[in-house]
C-alpha positions, 0 to 999 in steps of 0.5 A, spaced: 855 278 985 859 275 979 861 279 973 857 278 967 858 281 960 852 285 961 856 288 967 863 289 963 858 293 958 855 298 963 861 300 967 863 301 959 863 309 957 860 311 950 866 309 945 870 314 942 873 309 936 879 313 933 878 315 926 883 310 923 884 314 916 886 320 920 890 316 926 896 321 927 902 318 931 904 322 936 906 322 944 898 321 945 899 314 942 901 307 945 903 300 942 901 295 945 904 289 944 900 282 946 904 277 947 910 276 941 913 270 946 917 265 944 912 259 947 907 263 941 911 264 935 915 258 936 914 253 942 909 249 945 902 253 943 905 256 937 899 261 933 899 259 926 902 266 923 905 269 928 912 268 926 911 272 919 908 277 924 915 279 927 917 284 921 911 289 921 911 289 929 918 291 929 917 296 923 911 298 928 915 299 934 920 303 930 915 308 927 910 309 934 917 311 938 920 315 933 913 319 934 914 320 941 909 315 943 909 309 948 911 302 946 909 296 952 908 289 951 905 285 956 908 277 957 904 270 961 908 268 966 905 262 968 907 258 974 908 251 973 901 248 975 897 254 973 889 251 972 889 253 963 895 248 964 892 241 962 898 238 966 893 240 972 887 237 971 889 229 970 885 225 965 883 231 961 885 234 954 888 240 951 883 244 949 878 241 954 874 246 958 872 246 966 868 249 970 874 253 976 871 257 982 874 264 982 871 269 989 865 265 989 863 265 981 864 259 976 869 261 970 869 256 963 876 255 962 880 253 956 886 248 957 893 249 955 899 246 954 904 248 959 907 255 956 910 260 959 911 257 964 915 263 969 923 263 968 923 259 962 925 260 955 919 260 952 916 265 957 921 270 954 920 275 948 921 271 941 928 271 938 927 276 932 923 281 936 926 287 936 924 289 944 929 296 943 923 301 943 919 297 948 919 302 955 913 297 959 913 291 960 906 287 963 906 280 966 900 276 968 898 270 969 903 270 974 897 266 980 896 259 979 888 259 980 886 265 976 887 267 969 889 272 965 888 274 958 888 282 957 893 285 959 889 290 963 885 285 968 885 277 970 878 274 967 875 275 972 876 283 973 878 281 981 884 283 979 888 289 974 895 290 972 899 298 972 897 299 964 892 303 965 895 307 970 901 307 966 897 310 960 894 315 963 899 317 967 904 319 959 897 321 956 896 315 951 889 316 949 889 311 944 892 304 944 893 301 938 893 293 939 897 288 936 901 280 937 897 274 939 892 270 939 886 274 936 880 270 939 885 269 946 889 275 949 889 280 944 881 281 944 881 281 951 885 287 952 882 291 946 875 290 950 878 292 957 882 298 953 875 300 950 872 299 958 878 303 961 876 309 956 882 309 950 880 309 944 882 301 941 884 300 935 885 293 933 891 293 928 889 287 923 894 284 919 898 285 925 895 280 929 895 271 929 889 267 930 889 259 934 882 259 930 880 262 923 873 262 925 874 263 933 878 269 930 873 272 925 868 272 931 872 276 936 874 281 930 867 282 930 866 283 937 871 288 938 869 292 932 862 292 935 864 294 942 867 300 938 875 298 937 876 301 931 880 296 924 885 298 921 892 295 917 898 296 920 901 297 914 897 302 912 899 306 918 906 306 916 905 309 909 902 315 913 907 315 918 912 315 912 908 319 909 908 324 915 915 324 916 916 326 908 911 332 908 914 335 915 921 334 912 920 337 905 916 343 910 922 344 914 925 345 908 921 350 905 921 354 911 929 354 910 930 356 904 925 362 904 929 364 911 935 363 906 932 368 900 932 375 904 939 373 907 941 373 900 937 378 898 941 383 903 948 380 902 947 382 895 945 389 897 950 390 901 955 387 896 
């Protein structure tokens, strides 16, 4: 029987959507990066906005480790003749759509220009992310007849990657999404995430669409499967916001430890 989204839904659990507001970073919180590829911040299937994304996800990679959380990044890693690629259906156009057999299903899939093609420049993380933070790396796409946009399972959920197995295994409980292209990549793995149990939240000034409207469409999808919405930068000024109150804690509670130690020299003087 071949997967349908009613499927996809049932096998779903009720949704446990993070509250954004009270969101608090910390080891049970993941990043998880979507494709920041230099074949996708520059190169041949550049998403329009994704390079002025690079200093808010750097910022967001830095403030997710420095609270213990996990930070991972997944990559297509396509092989040359890989069937999104337009190059392997002749007389087609990008952007075309085709009919492809996958374990006996029918699949629509979407034509590409060749990108991240596995071992190429374009393949590897874009200049200007800084990849320091990142402790996981996810690679799909990687078999030429079948593809993958989330970074959890292939389109057709034969198939699932370690990221799951690696969240669980840190007690990440909720994933925080960010990276490119919305409508592609991003929205698939939000959804599977949702399925997978975590709760989602979509970071939405964070992300890069191919398409406006295709975007705003997917941002809705993900909402209503129970992906929580919220600004990355909102999400740093309550990081900051944190650090600043635990350090001025951390202050307080020194000086009140200083006051009776005075107190008793003063006695004993």
């Amino acid at each position: 029987m071949c997967p349908t989204d009613a499927h996809k839904e049932a096998r779903a659990p009720p949704s446990r959507a993070a509250d954004g507001p009270g969101l608090v970073l910390g080891p049970s919180v993941a990043l998880m990066f979507i494709d920041v590829q230099d074949d996708f911040i520059r190169g041949s299937l550049a998403v329009p906005g994704g390079e002025a994304l690079l200093p808010l996800l750097n910022a967001l990679a830095a403030a997710v480790a420095a609270a213990g959380g996990a930070v991972a990044a997944s990559q297509d890693y396509h092989p040359p003749d890989h069937v999104s690629f337009v190059s392997s259906h002749p007389g087609r156009q990008p952007f075309d759509t085709v009919q492809v057999e996958v374990g006996g299903c029918s699949w629509p899939i979407k034509l590409f220009p060749p990108h991240c093609v596995a071992g190429s420049p374009g393949a590897e993380f874009a200049e200007g992310f800084d990849r320091q933070h990142v402790q996981h790396v996810v690679r799909k796409g990687r078999q030429a007849g079948l593809e993958s946009f989330s970074a959890f399972y292939d389109m057709a959920h034969t198939g699932c990657t370690d990221l799951a197995d690696w969240l669980r295994q840190r007690g990440v409980r909720t994933v925080l999404v960010c990276g490119v292209a919305t409508e592609y990549c991003v929205g698939a793995t939000v959804l599977d995430g949702l399925a997978e149990g975590f709760e989602t939240v979509l970071l939405t000034d964070a992300v890069a669409g191919v398409d406006e409207v295709a975007s705003r469409g997917a941002i809705t999808e993900m909402q209503r499967a129970g992906a929580t919405l919220m600004r990355g930068a909102e999400l740093l000024e309550m990081s900051r916001a944190g650090a600043a109150a635990a350090e001025g804690s951390s202050k307080a509670a020194a000086a009140g430890q200083a006051q009776p130690q005075a107190a008793e020299l003063r006695k004993e003087q």
